[in-house]
C-alpha positions, -999 to 999 in steps of 0.1 A, spaced: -352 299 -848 -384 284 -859 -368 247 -855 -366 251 -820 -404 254 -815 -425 218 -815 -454 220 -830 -483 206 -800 -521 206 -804 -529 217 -767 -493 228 -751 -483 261 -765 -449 274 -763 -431 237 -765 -394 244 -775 -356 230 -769 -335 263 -754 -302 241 -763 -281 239 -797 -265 273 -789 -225 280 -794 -211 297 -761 -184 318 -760 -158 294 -757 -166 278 -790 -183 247 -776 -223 241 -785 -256 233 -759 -267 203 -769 -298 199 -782 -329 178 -769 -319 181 -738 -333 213 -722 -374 221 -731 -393 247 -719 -429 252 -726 -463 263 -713 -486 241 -688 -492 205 -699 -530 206 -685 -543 208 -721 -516 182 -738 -539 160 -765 -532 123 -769 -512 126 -799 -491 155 -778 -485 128 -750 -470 108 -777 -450 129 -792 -438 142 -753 -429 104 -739 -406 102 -772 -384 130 -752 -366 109 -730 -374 137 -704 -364 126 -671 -369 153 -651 -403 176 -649 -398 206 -634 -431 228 -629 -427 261 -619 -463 275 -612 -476 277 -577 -501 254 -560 -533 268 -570 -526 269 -609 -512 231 -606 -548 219 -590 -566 248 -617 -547 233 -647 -534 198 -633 -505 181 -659 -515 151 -679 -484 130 -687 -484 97 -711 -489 67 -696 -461 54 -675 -438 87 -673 -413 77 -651 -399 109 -650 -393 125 -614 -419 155 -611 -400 191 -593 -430 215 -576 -434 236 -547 -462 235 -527 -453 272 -509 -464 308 -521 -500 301 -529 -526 326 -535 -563 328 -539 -558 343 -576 -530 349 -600 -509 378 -596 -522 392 -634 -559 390 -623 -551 416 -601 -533 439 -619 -560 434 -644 -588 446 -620 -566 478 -608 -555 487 -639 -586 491 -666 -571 465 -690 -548 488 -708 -514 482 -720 -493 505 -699 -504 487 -668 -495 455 -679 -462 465 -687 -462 484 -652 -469 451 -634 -447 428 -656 -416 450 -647 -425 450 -612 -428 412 -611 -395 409 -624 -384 432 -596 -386 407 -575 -393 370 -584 -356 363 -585 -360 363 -549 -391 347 -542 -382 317 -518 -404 290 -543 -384 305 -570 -348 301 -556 -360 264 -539 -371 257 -579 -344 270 -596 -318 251 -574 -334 215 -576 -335 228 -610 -296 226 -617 -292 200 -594 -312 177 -617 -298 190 -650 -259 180 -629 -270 148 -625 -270 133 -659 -304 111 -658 -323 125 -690 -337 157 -705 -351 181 -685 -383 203 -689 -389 236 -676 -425 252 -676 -450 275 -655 -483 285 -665 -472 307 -698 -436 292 -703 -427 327 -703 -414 346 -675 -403 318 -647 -397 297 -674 -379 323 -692 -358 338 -663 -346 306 -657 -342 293 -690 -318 328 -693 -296 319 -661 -291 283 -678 -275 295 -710 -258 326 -684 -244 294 -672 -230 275 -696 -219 307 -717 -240 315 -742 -237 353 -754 -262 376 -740 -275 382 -774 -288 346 -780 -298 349 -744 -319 373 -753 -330 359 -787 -346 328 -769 -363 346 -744 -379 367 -766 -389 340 -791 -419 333 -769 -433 359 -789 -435 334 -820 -437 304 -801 -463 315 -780 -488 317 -812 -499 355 -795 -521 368 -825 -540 336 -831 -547 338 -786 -558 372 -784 -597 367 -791 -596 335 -767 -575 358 -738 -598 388 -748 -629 366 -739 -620 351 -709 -609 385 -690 -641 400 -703 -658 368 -692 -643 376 -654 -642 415 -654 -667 427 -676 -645 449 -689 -634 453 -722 -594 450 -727 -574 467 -753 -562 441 -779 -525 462 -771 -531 451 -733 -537 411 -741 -506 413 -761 -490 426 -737 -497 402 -712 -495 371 -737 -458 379 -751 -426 393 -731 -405 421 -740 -366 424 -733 -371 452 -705 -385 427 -686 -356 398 -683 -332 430 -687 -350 445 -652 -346 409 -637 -309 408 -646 -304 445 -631 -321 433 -599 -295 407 -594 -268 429 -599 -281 453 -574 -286 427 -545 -258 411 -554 -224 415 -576 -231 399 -602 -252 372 -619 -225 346 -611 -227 356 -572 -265 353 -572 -260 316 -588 -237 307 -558 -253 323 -532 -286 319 -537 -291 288 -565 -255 268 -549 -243 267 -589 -205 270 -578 -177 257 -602 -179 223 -587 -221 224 -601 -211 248 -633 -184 219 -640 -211 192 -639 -239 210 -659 -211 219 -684 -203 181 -688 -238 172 -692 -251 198 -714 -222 209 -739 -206 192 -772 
């Protein structure tokens, strides 16, 4: 699992979610689908390394306010075509909130994580993301790279609907959504994250609770998944309905994405 991860000096979580075999026997080609963290700390020698990609498409998940907090740096010249939102903003990040209410301990972390993933399938900037999303992946032009602020949960929940999609097992689903728990690189962040919400509380979180924010756990996507069932009958009716990934759209992300 290691291979997928790319080692970057400043963007953590930088990995290709292809090269897995779906059920029908057929395999997701690899260096076409990257997910990663925010590019705001990329180094030179990352931007390098990232133009050699061939990524064509760009498509940044986080909300207003963390774009102009943490703006991308991109090598010079990407041509690539740039997906954002500029809908949903808020003064602070959901987690700063949580934070605050909750003492800094691990149980409310996992309280709020669940509860986000209550309900971000259904955020509008979410389902306006996720359908340029496939529509870009359908159109054959390059690679394609997926991130938010983490590369973790919108990342992940989308990464998730793309192998759902092209019919990966759930287990491998599940195995490269949870691999931002190695990817991620959570030990060697926890005295950095530690400082900074100290830094803006005052407060002295549990090292449990900074992992807890830092990594995901499979009750999360799991909760996501159960949401989308409930509201609607399945995941493949929530890709139609909501995200317009009919057969027509499922035929051409097939064609560009599988061996």
């Amino acid at each position: 699992m290691s291979k997928r991860i790319h080692a970057f000096d400043g963007i953590n979580n930088f990995r290709d979610y292809g090269n897995y075999v779906t059920a029908a026997g057929r395999k997701v080609k690899s260096g076409q689908l990257f997910r990663s963290a925010n590019l705001s700390q990329a180094t030179d020698a990352d931007l390098e390394a990232f133009g050699a990609l061939g990524i064509a498409y760009v498509v940044d998940l986080r909300r207003p306010g963390e774009r102009l907090r943490e703006p991308s740096r991109f090598p010079k010249g990407f041509a690539g075509q740039v997906i954002e939102n500029d809908t949903g903003d808020q003064v602070e990040a959901p987690h700063m909130e949580v934070l605050r209410a909750s003492g800094l301990n691990e149980e409310a972390v996992r309280a709020y994580m669940l509860n986000y993933y209550t309900h971000a399938p259904f955020e509008d900037r979410h389902i306006d993301l996720f359908t340029r999303y496939f529509q870009a992946v359908a159109s054959g032009k390059g690679a394609v790279l997926i991130h938010c602020a983490a590369g973790k949960d919108r990342t992940g929940m989308l990464a998730a609907l793309t192998h759902h999609v092209l019919g990966v097992h759930r287990d491998d689903v599940m195995e490269d959504y949870l691999l931002t728990n190695v990817a991620a690189r959570i030990e060697e962040r926890v005295p950095t994250a530690t400082e900074m919400v100290k830094g803006y509380f005052g407060g002295e979180p549990t090292p449990e609770a900074v992992k807890a924010f830092l990594g995901v756990e499979a009750s999360y996507l799991e909760r996501a998944f159960e949401m989308i069932e409930d509201r609607y009958s399945s995941l493949d009716d929530y890709l139609v309905k909501a995200l317009g990934v009919d057969d027509g759209m499922r035929d051409k992300v097939a064609h560009q994405l599988l061996a």
